[in-house]
C-alpha positions in Angstrom: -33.3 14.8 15.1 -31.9 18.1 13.7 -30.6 18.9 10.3 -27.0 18.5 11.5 -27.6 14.5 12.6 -29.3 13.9 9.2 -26.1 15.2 7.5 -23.7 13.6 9.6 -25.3 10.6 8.9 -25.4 10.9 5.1 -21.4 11.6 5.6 -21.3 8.5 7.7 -22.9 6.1 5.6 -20.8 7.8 1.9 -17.6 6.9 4.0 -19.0 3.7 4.6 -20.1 2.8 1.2 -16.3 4.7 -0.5 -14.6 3.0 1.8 -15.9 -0.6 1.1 -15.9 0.1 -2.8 -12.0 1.2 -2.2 -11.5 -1.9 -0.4 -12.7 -4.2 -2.5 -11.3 -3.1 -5.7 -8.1 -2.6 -4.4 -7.9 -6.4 -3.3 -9.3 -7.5 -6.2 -7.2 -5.8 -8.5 -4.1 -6.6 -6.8 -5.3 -10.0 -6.5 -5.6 -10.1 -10.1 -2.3 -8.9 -11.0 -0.8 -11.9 -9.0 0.0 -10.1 -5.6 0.4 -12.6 -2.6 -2.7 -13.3 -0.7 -1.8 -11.6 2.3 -0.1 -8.4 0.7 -3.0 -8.1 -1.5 -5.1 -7.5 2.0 -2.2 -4.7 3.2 -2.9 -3.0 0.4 -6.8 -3.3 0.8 -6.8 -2.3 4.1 -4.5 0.7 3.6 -6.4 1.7 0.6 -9.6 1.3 2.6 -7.9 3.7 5.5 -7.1 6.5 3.0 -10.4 6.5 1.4 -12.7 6.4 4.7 -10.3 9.7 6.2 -10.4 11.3 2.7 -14.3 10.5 2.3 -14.5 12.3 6.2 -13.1 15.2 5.2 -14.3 15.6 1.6 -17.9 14.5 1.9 -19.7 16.7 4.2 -19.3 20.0 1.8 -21.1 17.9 -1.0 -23.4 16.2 1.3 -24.7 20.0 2.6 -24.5 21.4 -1.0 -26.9 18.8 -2.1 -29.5 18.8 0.9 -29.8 22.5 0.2 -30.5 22.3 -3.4 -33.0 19.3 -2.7 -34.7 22.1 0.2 -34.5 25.0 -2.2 -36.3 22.9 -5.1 -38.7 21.9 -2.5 -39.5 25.2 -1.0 -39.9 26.4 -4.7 -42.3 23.6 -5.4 -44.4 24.5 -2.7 -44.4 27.9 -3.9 -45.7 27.0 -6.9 -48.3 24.2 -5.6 -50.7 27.0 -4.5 -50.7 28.6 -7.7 -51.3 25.5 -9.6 -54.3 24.8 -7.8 -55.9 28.2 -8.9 -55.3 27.9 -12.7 
């Protein structure tokens, strides 16, 4: 597996988890305000369309911007791990 699975993964799974977190708060919100069973679900599952392309598009930039700060930090601790063990 190469870097570029790992990430598209990680964007996978983000749209996954933003899109179920839309979906539910959406219906239950619109639940709550006394929508109709069946229009509350429209909404839902509109709702839960616009947030899984939006999370598509949107979430890969973070995604890579993290992974590299998490491979910088650990290329600088590594750097450091050899001088530690001389002191």
């Amino acid at each position: 597996m190469n870097s570029d699975n790992g990430s598209q993964e990680l964007t996978r799974l983000a749209a996954a988890y933003l899109t179920s977190i839309v979906f539910g708060a959406s219906f239950l919100i619109a639940v709550g305000a006394g929508v109709h069973g069946s229009t509350a679900l429209w909404c839902a599952v509109v709702a839960g369309g616009i947030a899984l392309v939006a999370a598509h598009c949107l979430a890969p930039p973070v995604i890579d911007v993290v992974l590299t700060a998490l491979a910088r930090g650990e290329a600088k601790r590594r750097a450091e791990l050899p001088e530690e063990a001389e002191k």
